[in-house]
DODO-903264 format. One record per residue (C-alpha): x, y, z; residue number from 1; residue in three letters. Coordinates in pm, whole numbers, m for minus. Example, Ala and Ser with C-alpha at 12.3 -4.5 7.8 and 13.67 -1.06 7.14 Angstrom:
2
<node><u>1230</u><v>m450</v><w>780</w><seq>1</seq><type>ALA</type></node>
<node><u>1367</u><v>m106</v><w>714</w><seq>2</seq><type>SER</type></node>
END
This chain:
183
<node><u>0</u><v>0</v><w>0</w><seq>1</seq><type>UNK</type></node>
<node><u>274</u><v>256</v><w>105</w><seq>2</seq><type>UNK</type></node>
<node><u>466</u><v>200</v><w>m208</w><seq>3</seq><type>UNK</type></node>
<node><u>113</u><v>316</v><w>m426</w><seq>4</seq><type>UNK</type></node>
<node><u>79</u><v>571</v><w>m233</w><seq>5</seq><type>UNK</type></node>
<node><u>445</u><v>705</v><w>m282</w><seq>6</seq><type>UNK</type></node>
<node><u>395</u><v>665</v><w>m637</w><seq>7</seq><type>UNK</type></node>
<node><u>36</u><v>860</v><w>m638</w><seq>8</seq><type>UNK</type></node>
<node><u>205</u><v>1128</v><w>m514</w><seq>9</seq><type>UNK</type></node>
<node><u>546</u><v>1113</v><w>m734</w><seq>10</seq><type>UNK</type></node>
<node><u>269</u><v>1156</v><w>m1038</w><seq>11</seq><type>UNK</type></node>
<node><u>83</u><v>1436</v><w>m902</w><seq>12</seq><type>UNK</type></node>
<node><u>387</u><v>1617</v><w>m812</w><seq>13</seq><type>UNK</type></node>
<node><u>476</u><v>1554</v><w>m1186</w><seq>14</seq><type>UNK</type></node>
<node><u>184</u><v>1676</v><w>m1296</w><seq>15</seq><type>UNK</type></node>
<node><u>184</u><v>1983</v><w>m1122</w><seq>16</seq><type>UNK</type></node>
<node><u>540</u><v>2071</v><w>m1243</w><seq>17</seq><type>UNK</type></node>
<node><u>421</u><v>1977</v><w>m1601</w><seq>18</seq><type>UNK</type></node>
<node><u>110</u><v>2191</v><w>m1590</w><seq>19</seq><type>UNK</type></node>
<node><u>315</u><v>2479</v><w>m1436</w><seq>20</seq><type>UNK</type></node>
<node><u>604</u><v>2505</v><w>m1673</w><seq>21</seq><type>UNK</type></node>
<node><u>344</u><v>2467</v><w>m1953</w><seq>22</seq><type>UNK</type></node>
<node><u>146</u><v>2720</v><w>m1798</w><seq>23</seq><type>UNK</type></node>
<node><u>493</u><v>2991</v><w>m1805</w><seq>24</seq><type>UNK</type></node>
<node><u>559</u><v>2885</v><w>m2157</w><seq>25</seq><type>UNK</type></node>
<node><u>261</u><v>2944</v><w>m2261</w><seq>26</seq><type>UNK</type></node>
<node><u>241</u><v>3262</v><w>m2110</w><seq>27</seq><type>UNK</type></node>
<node><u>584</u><v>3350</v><w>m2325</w><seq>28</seq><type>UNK</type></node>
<node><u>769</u><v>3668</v><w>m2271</w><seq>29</seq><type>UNK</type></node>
<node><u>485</u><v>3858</v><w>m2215</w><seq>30</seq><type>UNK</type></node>
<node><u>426</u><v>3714</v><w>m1904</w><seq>31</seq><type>UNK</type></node>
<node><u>33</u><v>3777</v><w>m1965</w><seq>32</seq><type>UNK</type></node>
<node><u>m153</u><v>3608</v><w>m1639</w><seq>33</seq><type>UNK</type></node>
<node><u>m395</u><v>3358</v><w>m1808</w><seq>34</seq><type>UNK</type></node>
<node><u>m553</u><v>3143</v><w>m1522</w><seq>35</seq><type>UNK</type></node>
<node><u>m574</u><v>2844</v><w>m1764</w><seq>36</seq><type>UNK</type></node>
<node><u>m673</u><v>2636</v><w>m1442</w><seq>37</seq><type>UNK</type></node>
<node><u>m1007</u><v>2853</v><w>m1408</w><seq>38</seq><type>UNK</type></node>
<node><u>m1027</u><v>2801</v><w>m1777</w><seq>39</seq><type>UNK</type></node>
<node><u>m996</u><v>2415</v><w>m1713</w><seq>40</seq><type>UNK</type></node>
<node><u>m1259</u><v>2431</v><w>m1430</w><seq>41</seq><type>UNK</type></node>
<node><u>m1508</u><v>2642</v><w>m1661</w><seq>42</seq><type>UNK</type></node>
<node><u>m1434</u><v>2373</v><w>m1961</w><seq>43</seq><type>UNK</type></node>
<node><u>m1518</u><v>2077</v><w>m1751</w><seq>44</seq><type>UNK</type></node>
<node><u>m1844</u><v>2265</v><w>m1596</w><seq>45</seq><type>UNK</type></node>
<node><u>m1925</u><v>2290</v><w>m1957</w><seq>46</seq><type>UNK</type></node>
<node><u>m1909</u><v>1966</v><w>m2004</w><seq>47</seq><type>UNK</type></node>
<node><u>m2026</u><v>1797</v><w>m1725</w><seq>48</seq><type>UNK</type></node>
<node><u>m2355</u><v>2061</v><w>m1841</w><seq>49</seq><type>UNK</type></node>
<node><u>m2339</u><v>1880</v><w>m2158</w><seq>50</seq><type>UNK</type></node>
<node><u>m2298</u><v>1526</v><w>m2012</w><seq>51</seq><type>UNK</type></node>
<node><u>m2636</u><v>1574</v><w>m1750</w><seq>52</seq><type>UNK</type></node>
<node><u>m2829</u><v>1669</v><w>m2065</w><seq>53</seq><type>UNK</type></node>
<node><u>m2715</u><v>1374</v><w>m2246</w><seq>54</seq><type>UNK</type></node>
<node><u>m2807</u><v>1160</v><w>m1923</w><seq>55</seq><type>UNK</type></node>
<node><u>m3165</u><v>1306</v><w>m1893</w><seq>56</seq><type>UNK</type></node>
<node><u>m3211</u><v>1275</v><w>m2244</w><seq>57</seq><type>UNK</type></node>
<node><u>m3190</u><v>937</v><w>m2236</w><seq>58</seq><type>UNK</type></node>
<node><u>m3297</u><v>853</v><w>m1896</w><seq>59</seq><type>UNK</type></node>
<node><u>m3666</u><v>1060</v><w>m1984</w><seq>60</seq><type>UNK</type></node>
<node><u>m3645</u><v>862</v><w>m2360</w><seq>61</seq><type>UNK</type></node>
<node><u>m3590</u><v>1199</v><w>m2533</w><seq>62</seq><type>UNK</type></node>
<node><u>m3550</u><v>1117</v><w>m2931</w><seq>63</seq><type>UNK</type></node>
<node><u>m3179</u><v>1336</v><w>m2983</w><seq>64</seq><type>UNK</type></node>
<node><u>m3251</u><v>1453</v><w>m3340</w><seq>65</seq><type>UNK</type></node>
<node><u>m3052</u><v>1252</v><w>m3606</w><seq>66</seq><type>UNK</type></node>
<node><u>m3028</u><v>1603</v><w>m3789</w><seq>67</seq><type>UNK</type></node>
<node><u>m3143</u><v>2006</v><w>m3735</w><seq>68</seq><type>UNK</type></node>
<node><u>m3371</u><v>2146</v><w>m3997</w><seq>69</seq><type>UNK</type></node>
<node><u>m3221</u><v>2442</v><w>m4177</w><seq>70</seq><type>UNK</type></node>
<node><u>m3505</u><v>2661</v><w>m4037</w><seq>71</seq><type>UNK</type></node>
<node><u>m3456</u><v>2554</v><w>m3698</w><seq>72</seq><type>UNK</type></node>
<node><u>m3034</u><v>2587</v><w>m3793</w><seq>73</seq><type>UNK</type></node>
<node><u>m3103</u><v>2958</v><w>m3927</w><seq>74</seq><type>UNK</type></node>
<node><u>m3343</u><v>3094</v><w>m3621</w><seq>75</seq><type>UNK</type></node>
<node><u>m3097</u><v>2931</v><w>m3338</w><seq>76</seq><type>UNK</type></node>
<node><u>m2819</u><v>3125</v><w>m3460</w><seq>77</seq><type>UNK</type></node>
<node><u>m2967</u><v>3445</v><w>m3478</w><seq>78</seq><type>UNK</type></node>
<node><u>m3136</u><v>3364</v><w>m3147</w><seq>79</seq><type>UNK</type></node>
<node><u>m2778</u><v>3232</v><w>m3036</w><seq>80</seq><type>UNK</type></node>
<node><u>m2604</u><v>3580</v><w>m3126</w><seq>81</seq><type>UNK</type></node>
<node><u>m2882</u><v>3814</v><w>m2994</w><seq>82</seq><type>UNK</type></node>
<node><u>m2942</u><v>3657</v><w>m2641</w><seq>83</seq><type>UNK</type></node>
<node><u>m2528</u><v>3607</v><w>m2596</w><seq>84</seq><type>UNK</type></node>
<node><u>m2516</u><v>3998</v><w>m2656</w><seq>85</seq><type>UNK</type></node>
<node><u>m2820</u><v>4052</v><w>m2457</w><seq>86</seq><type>UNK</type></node>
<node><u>m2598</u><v>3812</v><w>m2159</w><seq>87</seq><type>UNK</type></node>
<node><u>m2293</u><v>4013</v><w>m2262</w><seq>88</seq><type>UNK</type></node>
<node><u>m2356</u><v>4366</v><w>m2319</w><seq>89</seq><type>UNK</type></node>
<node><u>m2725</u><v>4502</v><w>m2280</w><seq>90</seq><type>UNK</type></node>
<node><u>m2752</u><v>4763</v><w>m1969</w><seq>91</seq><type>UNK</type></node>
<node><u>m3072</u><v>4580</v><w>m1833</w><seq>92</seq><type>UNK</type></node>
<node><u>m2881</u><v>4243</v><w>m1782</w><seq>93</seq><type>UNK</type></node>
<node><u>m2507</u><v>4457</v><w>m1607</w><seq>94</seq><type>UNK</type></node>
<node><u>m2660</u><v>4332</v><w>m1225</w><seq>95</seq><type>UNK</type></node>
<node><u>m2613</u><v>3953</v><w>m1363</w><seq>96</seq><type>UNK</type></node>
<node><u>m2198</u><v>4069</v><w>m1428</w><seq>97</seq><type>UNK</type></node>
<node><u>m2200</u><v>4320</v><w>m1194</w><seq>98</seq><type>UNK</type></node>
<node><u>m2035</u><v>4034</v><w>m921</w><seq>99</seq><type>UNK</type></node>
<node><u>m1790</u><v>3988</v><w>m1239</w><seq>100</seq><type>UNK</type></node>
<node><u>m1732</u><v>4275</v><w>m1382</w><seq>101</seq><type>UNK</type></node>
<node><u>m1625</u><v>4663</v><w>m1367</w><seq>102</seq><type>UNK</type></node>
<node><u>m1818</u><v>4940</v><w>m1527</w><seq>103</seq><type>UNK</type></node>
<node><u>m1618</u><v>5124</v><w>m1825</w><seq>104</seq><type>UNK</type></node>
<node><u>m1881</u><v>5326</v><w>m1986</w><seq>105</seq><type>UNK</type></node>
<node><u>m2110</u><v>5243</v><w>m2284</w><seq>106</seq><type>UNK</type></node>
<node><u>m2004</u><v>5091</v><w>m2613</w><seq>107</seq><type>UNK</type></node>
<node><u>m2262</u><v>5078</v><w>m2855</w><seq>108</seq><type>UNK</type></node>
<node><u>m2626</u><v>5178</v><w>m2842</w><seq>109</seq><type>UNK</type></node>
<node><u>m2826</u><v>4961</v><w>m2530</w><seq>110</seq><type>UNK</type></node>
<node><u>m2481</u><v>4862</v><w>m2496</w><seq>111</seq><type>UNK</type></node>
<node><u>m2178</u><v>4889</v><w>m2182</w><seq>112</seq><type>UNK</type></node>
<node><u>m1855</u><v>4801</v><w>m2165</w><seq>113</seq><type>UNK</type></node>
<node><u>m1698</u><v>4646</v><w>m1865</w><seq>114</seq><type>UNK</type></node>
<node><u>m1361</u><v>4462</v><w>m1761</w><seq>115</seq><type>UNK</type></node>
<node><u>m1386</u><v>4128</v><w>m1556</w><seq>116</seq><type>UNK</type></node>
<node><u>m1292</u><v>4218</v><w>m1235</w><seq>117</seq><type>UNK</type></node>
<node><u>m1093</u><v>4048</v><w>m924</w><seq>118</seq><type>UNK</type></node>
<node><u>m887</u><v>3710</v><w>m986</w><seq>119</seq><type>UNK</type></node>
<node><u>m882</u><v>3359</v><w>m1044</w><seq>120</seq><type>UNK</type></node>
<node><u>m1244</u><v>3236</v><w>m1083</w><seq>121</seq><type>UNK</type></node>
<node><u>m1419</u><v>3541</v><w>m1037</w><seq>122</seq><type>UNK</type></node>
<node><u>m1189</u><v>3694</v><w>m1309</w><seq>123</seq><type>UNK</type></node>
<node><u>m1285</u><v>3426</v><w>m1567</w><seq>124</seq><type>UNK</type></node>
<node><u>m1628</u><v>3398</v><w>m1506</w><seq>125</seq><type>UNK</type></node>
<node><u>m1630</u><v>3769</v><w>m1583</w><seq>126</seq><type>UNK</type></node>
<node><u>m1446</u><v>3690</v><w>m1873</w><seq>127</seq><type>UNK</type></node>
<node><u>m1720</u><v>3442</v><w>m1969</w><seq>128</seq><type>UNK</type></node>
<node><u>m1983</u><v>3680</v><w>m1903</w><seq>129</seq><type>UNK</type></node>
<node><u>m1870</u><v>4021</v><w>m2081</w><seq>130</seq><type>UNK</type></node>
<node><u>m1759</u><v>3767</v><w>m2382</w><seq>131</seq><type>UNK</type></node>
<node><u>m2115</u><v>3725</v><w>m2647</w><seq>132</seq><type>UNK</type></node>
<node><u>m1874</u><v>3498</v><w>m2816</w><seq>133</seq><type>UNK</type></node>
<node><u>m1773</u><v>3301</v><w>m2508</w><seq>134</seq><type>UNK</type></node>
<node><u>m2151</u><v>3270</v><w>m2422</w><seq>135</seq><type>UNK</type></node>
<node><u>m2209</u><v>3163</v><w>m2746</w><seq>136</seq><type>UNK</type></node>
<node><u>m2135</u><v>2822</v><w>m2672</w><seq>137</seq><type>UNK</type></node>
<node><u>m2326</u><v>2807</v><w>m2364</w><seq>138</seq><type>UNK</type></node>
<node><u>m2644</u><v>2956</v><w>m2549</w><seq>139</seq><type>UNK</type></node>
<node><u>m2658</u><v>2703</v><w>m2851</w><seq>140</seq><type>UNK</type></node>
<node><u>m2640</u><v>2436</v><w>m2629</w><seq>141</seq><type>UNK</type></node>
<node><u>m2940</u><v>2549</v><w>m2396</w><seq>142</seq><type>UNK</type></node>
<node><u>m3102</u><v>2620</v><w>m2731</w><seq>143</seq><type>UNK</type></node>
<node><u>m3031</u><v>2276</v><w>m2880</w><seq>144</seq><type>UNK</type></node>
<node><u>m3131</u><v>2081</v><w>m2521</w><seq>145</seq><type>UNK</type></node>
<node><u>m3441</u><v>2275</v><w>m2540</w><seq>146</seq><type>UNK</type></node>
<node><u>m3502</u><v>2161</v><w>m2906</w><seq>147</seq><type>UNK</type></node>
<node><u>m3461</u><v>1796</v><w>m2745</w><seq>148</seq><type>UNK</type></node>
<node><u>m3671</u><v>1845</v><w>m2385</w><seq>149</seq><type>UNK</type></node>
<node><u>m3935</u><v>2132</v><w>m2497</w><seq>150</seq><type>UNK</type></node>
<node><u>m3927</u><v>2243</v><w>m2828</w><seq>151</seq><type>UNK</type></node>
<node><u>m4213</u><v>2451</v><w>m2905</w><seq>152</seq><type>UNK</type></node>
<node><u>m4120</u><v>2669</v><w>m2612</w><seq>153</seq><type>UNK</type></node>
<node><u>m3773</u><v>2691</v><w>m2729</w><seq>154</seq><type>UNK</type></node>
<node><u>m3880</u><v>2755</v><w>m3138</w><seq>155</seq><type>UNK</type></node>
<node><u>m4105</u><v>2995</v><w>m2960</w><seq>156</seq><type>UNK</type></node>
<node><u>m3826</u><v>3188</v><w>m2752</w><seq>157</seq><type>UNK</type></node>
<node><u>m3568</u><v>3124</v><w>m3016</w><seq>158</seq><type>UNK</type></node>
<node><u>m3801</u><v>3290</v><w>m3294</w><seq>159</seq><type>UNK</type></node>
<node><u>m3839</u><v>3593</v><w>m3056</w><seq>160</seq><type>UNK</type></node>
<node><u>m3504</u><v>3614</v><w>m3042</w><seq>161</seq><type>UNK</type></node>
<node><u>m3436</u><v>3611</v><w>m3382</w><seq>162</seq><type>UNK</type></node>
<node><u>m3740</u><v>3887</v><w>m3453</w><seq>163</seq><type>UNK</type></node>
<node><u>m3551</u><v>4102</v><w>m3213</w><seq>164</seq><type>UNK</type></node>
<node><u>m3225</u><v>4047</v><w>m3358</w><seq>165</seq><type>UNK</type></node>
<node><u>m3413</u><v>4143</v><w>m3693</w><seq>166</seq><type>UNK</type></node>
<node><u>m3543</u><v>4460</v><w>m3554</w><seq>167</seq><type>UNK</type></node>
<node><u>m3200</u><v>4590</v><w>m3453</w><seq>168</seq><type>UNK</type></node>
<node><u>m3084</u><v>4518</v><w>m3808</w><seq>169</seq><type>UNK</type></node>
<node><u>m3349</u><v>4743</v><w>m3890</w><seq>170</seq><type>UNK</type></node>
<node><u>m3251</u><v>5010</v><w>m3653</w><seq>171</seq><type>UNK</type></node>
<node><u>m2967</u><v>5040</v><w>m3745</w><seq>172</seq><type>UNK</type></node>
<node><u>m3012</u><v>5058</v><w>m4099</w><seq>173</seq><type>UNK</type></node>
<node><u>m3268</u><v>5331</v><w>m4051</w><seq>174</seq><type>UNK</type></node>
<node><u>m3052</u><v>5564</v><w>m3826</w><seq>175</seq><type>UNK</type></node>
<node><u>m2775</u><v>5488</v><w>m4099</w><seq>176</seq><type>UNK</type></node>
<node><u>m3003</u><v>5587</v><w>m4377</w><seq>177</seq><type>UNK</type></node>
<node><u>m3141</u><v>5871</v><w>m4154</w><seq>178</seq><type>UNK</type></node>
<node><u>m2761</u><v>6003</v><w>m4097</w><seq>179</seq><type>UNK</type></node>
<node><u>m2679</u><v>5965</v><w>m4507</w><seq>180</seq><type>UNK</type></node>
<node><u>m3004</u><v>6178</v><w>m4568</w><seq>181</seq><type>UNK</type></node>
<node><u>m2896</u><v>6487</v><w>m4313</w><seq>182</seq><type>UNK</type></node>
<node><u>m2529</u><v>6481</v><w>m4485</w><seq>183</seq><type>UNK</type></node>
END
């Protein structure tokens, strides 16, 4: 028993030499902080996310789709890209990062910009958070479990996504044509 046990810790040890001299070449001459273990903790989160849905799909005899329609394809993404900004960026949503992130002023129309704030966890979550292409990730797969568990609520929410994610198209293009026609 003692002589497993030596070796269990001979390989961690090794392991956590490994991990840290990857972690300062990685880093290069910059010497840029990344917490890549955070990273690591957020990736498997993700995954064990992905791995419950995967178990409750088949423990409640959910049919996983063999393939996505195109229209279901085309309204999930825009639905994906409008509620990652609206998670990201939209002023009504800042007291979900405000744990996470610092205030920097606005960005865009509806829109702020903020830093992730603090260290370690707290830092990358705040990462996550201010990131719509982070969230991305995290938004098509709710989208895509709710396509498998409920999905004429989630064709229903993803479709008002994508109408709102229309309308801003729209907004924009008429304050841009509203701007040419006062040059």
């Amino acid at each position: 028993m003692a002589g497993s046990s030596g070796m269990n810790t001979d390989a961690v040890r090794g392991t956590a030499w490994f991990a840290r001299a990857e972690r300062e070449e990685y880093q290069g001459e910059a010497g840029a902080e990344r917490p890549l273990g955070d990273y690591l903790v957020i990736m498997a989160v993700y995954g064990g996310l992905v791995g419950v849905l995967g178990a409750a799909a088949r423990l409640s005899h959910r049919e996983i789709p063999e393939r996505i329609e195109p229209w279901d394809l085309l309204v999930m993404s825009l639905a994906t890209h409008k509620l990652s900004r609206i998670i990201a960026k939209d002023k009504v949503t800042s007291p979900l990062r405000a744990p996470f992130t610092t205030y920097q002023g606005r960005s865009a129309d509806k829109e702020v910009r903020e830093q992730p704030r603090g260290s370690g966890m707290r830092k990358t979550v705040g990462e996550l958070l201010g990131c719509p292409f982070c969230l991305g990730m995290w938004v098509a797969t709710g989208l895509s479990a709710g396509l498998v568990f409920a999905p004429r609520f989630t064709r229903l929410a993803a479709s008002t996504l994508t109408v709102l994610a229309g309308s801003d198209f729209l907004q924009y293009g008429y304050a841009a044509m509203q701007q040419n026609a006062q040059s």
